[in-house]
GUDO-775078 format. One line per field, with one value per residue: chain; x, y, z of N, C-alpha, C in turn. Coordinates in Angstrom, 3 decimals. Layout:
N
gupa: A/...;
n_xx: X/...;
n_yy: Y/...;
n_zz: Z/...;
ca_xx: X/...;
ca_yy: Y/...;
ca_zz: Z/...;
c_xx: X/...;
c_yy: Y/...;
c_zz: Z/...;
END
This chain:
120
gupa: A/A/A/A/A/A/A/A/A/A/A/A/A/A/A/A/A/A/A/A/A/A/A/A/A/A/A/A/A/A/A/A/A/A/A/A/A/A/A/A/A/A/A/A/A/A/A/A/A/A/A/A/A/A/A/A/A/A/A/A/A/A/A/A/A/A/A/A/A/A/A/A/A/A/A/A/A/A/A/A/A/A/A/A/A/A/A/A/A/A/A/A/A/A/A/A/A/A/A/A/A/A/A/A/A/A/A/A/A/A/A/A/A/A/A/A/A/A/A/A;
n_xx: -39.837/-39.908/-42.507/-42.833/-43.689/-41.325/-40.214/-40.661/-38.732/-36.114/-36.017/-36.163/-33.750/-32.038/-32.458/-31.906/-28.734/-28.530/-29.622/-30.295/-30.754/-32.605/-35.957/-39.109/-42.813/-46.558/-48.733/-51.423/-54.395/-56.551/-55.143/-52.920/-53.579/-53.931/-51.655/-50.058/-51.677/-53.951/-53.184/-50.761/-47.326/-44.272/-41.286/-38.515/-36.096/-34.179/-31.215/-31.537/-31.761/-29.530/-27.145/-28.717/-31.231/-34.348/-36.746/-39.147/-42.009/-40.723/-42.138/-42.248/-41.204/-42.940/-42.983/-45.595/-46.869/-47.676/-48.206/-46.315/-45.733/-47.394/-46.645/-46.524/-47.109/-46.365/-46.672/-43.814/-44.927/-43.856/-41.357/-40.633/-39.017/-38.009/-36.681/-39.042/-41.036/-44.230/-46.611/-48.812/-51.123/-51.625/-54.265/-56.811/-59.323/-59.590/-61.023/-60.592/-58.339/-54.507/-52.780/-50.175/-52.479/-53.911/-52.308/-50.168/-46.872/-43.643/-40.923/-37.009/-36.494/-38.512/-39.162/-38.578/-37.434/-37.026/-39.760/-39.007/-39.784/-42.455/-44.028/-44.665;
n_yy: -53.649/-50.594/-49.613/-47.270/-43.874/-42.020/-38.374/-36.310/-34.025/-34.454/-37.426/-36.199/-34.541/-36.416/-38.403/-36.340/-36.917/-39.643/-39.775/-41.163/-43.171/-43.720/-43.467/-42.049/-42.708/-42.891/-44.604/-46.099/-47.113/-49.416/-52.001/-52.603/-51.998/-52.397/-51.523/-49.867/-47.237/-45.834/-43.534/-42.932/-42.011/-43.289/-44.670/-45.654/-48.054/-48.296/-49.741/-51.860/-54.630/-55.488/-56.830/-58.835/-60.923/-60.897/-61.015/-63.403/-61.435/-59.338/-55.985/-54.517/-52.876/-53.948/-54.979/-55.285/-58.309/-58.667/-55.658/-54.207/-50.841/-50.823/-50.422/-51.857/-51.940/-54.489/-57.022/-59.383/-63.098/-65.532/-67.385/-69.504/-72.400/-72.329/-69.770/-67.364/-65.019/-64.674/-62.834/-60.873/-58.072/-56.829/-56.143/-58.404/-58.039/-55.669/-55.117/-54.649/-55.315/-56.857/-59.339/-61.968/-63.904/-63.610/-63.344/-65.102/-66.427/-64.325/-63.158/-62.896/-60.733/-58.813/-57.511/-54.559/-52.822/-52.009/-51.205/-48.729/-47.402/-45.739/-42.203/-39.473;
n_zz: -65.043/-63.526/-61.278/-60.009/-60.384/-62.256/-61.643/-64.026/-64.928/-64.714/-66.001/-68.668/-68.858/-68.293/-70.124/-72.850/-72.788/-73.137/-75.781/-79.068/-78.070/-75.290/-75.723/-75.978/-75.482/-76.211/-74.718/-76.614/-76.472/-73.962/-73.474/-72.058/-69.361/-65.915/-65.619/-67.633/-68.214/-70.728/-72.448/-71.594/-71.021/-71.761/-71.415/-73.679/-74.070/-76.465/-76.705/-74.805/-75.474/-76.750/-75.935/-74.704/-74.157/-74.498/-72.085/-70.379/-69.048/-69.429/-70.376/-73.759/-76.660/-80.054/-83.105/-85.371/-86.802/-89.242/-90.231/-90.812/-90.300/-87.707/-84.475/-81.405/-77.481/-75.430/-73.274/-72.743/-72.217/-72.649/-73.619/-75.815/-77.205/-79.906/-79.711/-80.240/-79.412/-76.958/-76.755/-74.672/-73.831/-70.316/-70.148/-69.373/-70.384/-72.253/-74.800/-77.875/-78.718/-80.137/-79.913/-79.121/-79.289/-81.552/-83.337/-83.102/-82.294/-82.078/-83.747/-82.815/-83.586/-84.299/-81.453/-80.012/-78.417/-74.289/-72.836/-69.715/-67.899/-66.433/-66.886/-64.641;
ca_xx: -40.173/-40.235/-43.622/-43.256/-43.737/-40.115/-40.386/-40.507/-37.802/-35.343/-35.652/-35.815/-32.407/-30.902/-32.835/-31.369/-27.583/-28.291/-30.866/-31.207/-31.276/-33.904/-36.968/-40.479/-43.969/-47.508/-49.398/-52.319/-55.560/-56.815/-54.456/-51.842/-54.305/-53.661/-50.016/-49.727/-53.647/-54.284/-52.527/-49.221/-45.882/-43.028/-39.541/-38.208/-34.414/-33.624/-30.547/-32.079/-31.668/-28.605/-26.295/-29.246/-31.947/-35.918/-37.150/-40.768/-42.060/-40.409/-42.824/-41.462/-42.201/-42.801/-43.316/-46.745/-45.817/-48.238/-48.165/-44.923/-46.042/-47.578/-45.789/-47.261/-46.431/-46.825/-45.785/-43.466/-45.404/-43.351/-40.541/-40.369/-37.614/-36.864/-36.298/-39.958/-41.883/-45.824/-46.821/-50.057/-51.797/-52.082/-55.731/-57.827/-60.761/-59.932/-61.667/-59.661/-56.454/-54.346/-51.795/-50.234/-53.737/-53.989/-51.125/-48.990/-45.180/-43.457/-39.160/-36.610/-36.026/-39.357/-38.519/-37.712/-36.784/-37.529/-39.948/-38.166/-40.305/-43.378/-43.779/-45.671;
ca_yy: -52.246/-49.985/-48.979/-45.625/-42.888/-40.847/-36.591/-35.345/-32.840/-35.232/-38.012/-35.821/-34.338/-37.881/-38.730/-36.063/-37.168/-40.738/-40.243/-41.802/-44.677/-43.518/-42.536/-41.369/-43.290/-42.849/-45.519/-46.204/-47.802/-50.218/-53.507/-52.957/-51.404/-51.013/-51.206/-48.530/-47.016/-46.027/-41.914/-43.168/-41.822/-44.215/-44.850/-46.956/-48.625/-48.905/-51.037/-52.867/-55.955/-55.792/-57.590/-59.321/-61.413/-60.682/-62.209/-63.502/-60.442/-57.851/-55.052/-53.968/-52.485/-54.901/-54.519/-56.167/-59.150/-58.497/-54.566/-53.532/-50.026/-51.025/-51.161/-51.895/-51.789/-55.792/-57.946/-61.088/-63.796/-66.721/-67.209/-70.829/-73.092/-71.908/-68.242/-66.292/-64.680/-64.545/-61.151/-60.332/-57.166/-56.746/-56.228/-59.617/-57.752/-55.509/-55.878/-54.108/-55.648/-57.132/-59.531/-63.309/-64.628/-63.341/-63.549/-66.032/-66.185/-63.265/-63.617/-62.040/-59.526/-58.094/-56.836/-53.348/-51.835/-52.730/-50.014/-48.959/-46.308/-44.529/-40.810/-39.345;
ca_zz: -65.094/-62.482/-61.512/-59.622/-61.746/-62.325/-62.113/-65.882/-65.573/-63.949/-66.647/-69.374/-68.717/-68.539/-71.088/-73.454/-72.926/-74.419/-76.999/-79.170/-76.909/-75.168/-76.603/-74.986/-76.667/-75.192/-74.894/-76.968/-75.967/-72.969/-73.530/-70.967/-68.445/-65.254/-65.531/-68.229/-68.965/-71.987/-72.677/-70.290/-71.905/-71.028/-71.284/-74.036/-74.238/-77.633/-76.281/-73.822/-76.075/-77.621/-75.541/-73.886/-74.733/-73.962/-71.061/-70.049/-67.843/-69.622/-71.584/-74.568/-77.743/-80.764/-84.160/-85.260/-87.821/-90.854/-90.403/-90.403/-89.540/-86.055/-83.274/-80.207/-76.524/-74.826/-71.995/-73.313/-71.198/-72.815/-74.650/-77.089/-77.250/-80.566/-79.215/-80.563/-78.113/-77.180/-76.721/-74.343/-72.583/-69.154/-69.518/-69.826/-70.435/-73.519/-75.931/-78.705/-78.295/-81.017/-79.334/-79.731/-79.231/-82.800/-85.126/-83.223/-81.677/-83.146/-84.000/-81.964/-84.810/-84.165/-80.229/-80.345/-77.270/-73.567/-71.456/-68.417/-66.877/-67.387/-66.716/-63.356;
c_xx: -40.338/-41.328/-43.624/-42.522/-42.429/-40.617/-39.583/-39.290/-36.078/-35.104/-35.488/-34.747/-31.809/-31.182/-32.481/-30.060/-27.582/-29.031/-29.655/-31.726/-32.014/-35.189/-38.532/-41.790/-44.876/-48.043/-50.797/-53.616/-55.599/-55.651/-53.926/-52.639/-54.178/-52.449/-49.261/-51.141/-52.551/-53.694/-51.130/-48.376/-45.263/-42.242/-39.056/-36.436/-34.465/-32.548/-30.387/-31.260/-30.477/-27.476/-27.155/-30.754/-33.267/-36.305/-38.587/-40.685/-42.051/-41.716/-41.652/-42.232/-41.736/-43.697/-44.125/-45.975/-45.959/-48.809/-47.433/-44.679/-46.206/-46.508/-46.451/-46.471/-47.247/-46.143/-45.356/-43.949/-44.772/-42.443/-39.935/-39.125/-36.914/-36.877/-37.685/-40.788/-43.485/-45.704/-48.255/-50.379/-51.657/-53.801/-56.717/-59.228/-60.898/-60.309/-61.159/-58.743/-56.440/-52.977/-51.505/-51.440/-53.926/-53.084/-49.900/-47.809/-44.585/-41.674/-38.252/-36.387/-37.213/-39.827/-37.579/-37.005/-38.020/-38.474/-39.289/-38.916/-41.685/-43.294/-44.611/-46.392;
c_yy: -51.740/-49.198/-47.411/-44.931/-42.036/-39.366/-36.351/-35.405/-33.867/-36.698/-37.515/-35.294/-35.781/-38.170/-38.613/-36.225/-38.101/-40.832/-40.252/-43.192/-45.050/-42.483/-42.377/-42.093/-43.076/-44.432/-45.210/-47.094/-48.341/-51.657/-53.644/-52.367/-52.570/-50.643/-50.498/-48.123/-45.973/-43.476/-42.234/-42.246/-42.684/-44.505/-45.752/-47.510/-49.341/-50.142/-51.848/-54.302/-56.526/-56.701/-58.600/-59.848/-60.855/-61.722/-61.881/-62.430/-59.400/-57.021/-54.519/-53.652/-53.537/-54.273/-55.542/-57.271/-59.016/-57.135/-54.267/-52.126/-49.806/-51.353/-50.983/-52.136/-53.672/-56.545/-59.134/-61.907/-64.735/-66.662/-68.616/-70.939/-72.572/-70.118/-67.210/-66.138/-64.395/-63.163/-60.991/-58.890/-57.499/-57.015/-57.364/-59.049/-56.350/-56.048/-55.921/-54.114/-56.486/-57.598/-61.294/-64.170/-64.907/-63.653/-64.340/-65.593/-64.794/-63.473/-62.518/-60.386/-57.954/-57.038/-55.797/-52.592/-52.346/-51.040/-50.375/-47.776/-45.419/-43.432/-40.329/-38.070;
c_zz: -63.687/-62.124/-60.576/-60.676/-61.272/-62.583/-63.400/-66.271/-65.446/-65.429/-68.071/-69.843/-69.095/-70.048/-73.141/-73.504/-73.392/-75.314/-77.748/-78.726/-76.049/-76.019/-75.660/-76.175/-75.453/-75.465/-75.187/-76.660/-74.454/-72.690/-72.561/-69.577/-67.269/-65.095/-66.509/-68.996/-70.164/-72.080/-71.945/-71.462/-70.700/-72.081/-72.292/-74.132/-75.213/-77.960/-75.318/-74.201/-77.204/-77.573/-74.654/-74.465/-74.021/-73.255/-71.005/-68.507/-68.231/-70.305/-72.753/-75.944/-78.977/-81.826/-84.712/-86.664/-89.079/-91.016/-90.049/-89.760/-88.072/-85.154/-81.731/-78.539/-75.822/-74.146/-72.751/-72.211/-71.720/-73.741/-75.178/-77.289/-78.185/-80.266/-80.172/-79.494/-78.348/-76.313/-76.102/-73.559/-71.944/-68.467/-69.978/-70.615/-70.973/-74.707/-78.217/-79.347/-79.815/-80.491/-79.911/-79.875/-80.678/-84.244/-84.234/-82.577/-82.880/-82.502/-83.109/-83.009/-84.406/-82.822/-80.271/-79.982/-75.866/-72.719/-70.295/-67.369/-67.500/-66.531/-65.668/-64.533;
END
């Protein structure tokens, strides 16, 4: 990810020539704090992962395993021989959070799109 913040008007233009391939999400709570606090909007690439596998490092958005509804924003910190990834925050020291600690390796199926930018 690229951490300086992109001007609005500037990615929103681009933004509208490939939607729906990009899409715009805020971020909810403390988890990923300080590398996207908690109101961010950022960047997602729907086909980030289509011709390309999820690497340890990336953020991306993931769909929780036993609420299909949720989808949450989380750093892949590891990615298991047989190809499922562990999913943590940024922030050690939420308390809130709801990440692999909890429900385990999660399948490549469940990797939804990679953030690529959050918003100044």
């Amino acid at each position: 990810m690229n951490d300086k913040p992109l001007p609005v008007a500037s990615i929103f233009s681009y933004a509208r020539l490939l939607w729906p391939r990009w899409q715009r999400r805020r971020v909810h709570g403390r988890s990923m704090e300080p590398t996207l606090p908690d109101g961010t909007t950022v960047l997602l690439d729907t086909a980030a992962y289509r011709h390309a596998d999820p690497q340890a490092g990336d953020i991306a958005l993931a769909q929780h395993p036993y609420e299909p509804n949720n989808k949450m924003i989380k750093r892949i910190t590891a990615v298991t021989e047989d190809g499922r990834y562990f999913l943590r925050g940024d922030n050690p020291n939420a308390t809130e959070t709801t990440d692999s600690r909890s429900f385990g390796t999660v399948p490549r199926s469940h990797i939804l799109a990679r953030i690529t930018h959050r918003f100044s």
